[in-house]
C-alpha positions as YAML, in Angstrom:
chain: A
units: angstrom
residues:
- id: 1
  name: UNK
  ca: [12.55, -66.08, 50.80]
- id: 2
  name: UNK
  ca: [16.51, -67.10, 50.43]
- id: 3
  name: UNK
  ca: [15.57, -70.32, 49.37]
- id: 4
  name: UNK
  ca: [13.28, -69.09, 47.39]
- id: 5
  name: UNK
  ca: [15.38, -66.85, 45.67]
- id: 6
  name: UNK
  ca: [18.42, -69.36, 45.29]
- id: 7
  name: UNK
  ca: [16.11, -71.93, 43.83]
- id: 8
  name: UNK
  ca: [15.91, -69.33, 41.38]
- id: 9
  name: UNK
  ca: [19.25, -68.69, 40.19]
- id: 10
  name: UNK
  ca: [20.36, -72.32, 40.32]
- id: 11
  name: UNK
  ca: [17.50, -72.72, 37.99]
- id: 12
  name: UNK
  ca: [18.61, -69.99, 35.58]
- id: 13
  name: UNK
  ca: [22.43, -71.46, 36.12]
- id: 14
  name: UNK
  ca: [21.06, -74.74, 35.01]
- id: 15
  name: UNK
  ca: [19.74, -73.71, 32.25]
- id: 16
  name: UNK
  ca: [22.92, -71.77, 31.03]
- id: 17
  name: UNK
  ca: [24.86, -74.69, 31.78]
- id: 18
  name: UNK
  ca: [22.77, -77.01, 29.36]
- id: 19
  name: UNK
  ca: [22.82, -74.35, 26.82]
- id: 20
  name: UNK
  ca: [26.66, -74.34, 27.26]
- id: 21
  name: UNK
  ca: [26.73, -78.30, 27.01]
- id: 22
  name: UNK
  ca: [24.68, -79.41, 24.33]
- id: 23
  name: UNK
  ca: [24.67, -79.56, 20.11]
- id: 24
  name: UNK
  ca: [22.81, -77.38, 18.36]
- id: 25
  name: UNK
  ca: [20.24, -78.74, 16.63]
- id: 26
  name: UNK
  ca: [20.03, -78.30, 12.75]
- id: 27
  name: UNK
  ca: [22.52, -74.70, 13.03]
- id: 28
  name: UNK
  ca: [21.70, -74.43, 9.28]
- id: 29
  name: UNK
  ca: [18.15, -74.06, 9.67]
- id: 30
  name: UNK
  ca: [16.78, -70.20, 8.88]
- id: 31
  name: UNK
  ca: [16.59, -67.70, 11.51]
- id: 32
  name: UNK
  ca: [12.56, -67.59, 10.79]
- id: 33
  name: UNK
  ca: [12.09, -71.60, 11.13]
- id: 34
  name: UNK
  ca: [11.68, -73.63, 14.20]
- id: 35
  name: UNK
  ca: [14.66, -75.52, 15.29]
- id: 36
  name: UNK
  ca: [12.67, -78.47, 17.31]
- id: 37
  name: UNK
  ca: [10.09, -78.72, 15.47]
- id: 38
  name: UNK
  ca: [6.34, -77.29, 17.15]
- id: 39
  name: UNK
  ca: [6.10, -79.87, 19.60]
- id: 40
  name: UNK
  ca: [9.59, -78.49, 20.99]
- id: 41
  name: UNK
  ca: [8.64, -75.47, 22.96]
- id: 42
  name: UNK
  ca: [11.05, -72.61, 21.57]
- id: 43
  name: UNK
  ca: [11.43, -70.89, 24.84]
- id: 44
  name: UNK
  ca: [11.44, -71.83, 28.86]
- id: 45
  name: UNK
  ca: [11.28, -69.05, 31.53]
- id: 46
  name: UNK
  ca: [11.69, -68.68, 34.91]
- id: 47
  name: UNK
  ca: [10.79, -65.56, 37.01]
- id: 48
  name: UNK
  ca: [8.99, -64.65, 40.56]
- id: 49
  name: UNK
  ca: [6.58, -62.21, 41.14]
- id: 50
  name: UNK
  ca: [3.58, -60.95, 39.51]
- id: 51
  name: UNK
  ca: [1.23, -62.75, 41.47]
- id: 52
  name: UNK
  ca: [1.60, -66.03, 39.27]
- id: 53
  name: UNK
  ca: [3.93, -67.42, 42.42]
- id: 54
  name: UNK
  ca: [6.83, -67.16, 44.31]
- id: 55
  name: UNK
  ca: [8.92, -69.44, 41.79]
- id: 56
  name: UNK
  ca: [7.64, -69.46, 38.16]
- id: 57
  name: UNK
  ca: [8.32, -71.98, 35.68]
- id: 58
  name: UNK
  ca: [6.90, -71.54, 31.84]
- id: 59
  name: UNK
  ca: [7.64, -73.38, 28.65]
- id: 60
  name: UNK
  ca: [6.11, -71.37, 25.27]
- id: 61
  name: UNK
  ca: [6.05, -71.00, 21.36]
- id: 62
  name: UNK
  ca: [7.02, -68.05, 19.08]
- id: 63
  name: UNK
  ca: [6.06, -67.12, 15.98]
- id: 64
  name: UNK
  ca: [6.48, -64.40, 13.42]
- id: 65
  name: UNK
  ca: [10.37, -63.80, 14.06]
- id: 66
  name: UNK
  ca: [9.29, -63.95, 18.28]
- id: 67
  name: UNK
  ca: [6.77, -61.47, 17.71]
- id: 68
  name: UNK
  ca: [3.69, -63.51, 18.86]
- id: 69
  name: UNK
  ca: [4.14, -66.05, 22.14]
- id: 70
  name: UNK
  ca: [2.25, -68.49, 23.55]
- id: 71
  name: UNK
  ca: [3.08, -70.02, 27.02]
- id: 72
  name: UNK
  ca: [2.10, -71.70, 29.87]
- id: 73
  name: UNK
  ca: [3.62, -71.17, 33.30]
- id: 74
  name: UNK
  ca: [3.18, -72.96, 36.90]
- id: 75
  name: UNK
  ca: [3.85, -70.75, 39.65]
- id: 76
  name: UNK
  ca: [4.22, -71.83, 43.32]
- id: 77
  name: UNK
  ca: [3.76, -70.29, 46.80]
- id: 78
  name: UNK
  ca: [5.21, -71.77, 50.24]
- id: 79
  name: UNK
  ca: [2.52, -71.71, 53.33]
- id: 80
  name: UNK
  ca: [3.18, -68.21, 54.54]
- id: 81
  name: UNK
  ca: [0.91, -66.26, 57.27]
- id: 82
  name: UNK
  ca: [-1.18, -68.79, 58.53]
- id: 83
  name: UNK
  ca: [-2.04, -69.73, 54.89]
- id: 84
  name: UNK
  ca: [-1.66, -73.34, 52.72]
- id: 85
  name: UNK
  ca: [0.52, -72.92, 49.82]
- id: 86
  name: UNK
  ca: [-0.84, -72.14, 46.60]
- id: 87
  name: UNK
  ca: [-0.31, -73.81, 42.74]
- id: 88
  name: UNK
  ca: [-0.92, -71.54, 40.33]
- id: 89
  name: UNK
  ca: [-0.80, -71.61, 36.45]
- id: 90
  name: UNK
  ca: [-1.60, -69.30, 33.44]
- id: 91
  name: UNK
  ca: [-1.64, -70.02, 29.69]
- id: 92
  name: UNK
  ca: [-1.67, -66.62, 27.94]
- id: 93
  name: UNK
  ca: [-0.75, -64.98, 24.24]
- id: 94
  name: UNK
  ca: [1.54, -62.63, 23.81]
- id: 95
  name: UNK
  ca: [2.08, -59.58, 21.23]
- id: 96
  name: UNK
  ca: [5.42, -58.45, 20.31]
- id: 97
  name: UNK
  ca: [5.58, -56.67, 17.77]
- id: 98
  name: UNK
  ca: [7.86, -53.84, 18.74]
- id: 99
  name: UNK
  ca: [11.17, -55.11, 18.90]
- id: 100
  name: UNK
  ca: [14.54, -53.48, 17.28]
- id: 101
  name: UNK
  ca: [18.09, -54.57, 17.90]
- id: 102
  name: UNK
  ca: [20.70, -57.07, 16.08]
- id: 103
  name: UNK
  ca: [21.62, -60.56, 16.12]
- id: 104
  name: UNK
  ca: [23.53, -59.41, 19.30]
- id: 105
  name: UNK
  ca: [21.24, -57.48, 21.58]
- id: 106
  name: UNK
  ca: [17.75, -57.33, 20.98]
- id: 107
  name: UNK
  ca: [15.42, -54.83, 22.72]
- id: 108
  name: UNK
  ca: [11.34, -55.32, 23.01]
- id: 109
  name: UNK
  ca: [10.28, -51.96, 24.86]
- id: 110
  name: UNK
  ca: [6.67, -52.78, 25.39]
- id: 111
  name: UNK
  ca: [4.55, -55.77, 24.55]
- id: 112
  name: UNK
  ca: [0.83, -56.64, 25.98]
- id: 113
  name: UNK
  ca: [-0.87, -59.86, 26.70]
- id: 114
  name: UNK
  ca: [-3.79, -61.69, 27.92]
- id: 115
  name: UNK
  ca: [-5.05, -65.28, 28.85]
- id: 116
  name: UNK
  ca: [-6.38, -67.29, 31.46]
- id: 117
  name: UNK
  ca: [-4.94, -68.03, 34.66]
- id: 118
  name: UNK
  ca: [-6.34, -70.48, 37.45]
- id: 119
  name: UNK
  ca: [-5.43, -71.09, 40.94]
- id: 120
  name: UNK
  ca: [-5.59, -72.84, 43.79]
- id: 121
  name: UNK
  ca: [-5.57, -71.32, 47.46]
- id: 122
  name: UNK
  ca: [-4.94, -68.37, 45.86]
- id: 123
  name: UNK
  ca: [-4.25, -65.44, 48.67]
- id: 124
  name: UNK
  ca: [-4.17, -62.22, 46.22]
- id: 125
  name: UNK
  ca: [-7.69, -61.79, 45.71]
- id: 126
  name: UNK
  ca: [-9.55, -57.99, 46.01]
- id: 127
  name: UNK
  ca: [-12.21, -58.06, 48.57]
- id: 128
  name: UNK
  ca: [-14.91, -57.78, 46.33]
- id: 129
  name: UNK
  ca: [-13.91, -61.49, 45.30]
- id: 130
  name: UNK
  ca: [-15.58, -64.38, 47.59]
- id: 131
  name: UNK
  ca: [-13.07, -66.84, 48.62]
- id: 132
  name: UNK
  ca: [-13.00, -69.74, 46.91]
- id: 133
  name: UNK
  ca: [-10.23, -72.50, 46.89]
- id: 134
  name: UNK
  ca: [-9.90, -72.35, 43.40]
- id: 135
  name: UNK
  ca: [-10.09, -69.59, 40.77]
- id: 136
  name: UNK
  ca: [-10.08, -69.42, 36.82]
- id: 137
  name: UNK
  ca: [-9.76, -65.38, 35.98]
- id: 138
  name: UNK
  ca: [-8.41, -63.76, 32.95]
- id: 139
  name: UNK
  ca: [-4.97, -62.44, 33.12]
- id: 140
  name: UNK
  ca: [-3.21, -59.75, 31.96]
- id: 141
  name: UNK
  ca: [0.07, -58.63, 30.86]
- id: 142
  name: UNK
  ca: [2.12, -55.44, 29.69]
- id: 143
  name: UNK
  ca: [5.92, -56.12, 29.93]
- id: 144
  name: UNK
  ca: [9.55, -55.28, 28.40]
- id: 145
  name: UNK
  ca: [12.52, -57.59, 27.62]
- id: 146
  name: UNK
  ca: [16.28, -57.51, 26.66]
- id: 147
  name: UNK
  ca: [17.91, -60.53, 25.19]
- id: 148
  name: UNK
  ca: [21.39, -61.38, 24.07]
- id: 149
  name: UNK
  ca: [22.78, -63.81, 21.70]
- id: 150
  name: UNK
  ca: [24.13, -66.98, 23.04]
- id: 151
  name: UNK
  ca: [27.85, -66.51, 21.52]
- id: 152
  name: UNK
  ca: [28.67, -70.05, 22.28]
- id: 153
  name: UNK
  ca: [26.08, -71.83, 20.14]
- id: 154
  name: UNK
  ca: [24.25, -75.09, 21.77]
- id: 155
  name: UNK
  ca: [21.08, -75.55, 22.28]
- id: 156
  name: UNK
  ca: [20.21, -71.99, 23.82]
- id: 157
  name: UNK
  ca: [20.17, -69.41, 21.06]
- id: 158
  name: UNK
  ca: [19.39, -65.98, 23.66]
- id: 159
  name: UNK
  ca: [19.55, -65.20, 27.20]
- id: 160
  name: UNK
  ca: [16.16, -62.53, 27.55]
- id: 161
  name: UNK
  ca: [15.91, -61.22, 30.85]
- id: 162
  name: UNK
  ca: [12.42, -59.21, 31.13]
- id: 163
  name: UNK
  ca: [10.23, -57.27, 33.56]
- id: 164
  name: UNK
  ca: [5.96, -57.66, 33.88]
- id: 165
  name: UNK
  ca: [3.11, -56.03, 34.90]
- id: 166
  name: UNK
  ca: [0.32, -58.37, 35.34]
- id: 167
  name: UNK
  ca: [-3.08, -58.26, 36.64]
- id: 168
  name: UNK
  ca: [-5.00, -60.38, 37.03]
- id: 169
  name: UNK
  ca: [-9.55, -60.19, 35.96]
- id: 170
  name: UNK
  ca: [-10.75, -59.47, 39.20]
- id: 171
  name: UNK
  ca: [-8.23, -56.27, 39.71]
- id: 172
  name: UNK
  ca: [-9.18, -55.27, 36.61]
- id: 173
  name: UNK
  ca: [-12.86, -55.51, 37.15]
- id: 174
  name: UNK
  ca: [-12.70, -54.08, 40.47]
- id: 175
  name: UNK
  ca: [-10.65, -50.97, 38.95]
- id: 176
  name: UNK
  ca: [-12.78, -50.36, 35.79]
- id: 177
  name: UNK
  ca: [-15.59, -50.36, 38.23]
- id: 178
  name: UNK
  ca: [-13.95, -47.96, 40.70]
- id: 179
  name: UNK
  ca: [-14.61, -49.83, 43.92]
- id: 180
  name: UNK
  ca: [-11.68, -48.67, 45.82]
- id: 181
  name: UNK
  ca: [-8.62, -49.90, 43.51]
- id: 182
  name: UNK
  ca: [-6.27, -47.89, 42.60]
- id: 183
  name: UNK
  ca: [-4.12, -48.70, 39.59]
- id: 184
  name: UNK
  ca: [-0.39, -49.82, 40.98]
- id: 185
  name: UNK
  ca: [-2.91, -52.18, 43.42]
- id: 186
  name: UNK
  ca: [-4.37, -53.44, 40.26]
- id: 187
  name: UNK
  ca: [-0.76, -54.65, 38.76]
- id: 188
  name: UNK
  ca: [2.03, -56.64, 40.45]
- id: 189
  name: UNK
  ca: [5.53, -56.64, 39.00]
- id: 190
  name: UNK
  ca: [6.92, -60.09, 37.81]
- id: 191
  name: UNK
  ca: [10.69, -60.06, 36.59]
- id: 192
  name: UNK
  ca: [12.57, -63.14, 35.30]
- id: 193
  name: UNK
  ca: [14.97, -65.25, 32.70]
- id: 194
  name: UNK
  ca: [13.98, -66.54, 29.22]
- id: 195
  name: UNK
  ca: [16.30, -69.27, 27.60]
- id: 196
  name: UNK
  ca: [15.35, -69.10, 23.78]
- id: 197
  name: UNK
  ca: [15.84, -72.30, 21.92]
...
């Protein structure tokens, strides 16, 4: 779990290091264009939890002054409890339309999602759910984020740091169907870094 964890911040750390380091690309491009270009992702993120793996990784795209994302994320899980470890992944689209704040500190208090996520030796499973070595499910996604400008320029424009509820289509089958689930079993908390481009 401490190496888990440390892998963790030395990955945020490197990626506030780069932003640190590098040119901005095209500064006099408008605040409502894309920087890169769209096959540049816009954003990277790294969190844990959530049941999308121990240590997270994600690249995405925003649109609509970052009120619509889409991103895909590979999550990992050491052998733990007799088990293999498990790869995970999830590509999902995000809706953010409530967000208020200025250039400085921006605030999104709530924004949902959904998309696909599919796994492999995945251990989080309700026991309705046959085991299978690998799984394809729909995933869900309520969350809130707080982001700051990046007052030394370079290639990161915010640091967002965010907290997620996700559940995953099985937990939210077996809930809806009331087989025993009750809704904080249903979600698992994910929180983690977003480096903005």
């Amino acid at each position: 779990m401490i190496r888990a964890l440390a892998a963790t911040a030395g990955g945020a750390a490197l990626l506030v290091a780069a932003g640190a380091h590098a040119d901005a690309p095209r500064a006099d491009a408008p605040p409502d264009r894309d920087r890169g270009g769209w096959l540049v992702p816009d954003f990277a993120r790294l969190q844990t939890g959530g049941r999308l793996g121990m240590i997270t990784v994600g690249v995405g795209w925003s649109a609509l002054r970052d009120a619509i994302h889409v991103g895909a994320t590979y999550g990992w899980v050491p052998p733990r409890h007799g088990a293999a470890a498990a790869n995970l992944g999830s590509l999902a689209l995000t809706l953010r339309p409530l967000g208020f704040g200025d250039e400085g500190l921006r605030v999104h208090p709530l924004y949902v999602g959904g998309g696909l996520f599919v796994g492999h030796n995945v251990m989080s499973r309700p026991a309705a759910v046959e085991e299978a070595p690998f799984a394809l499910w729909g995933l869900f996604v309520v969350g809130a984020e707080i982001s700051v400008r990046e007052a030394r320029g370079g290639w990161i424009l915010r640091h967002g740091f965010f907290v997620e509820e996700v559940a995953l289509g099985p937990h939210v089958a077996t809930l809806v169907r009331n087989e025993g689930m009750h809704l904080f079993e249903a979600f698992s908390t994910a929180i983690g870094y977003r480096a903005a481009f």
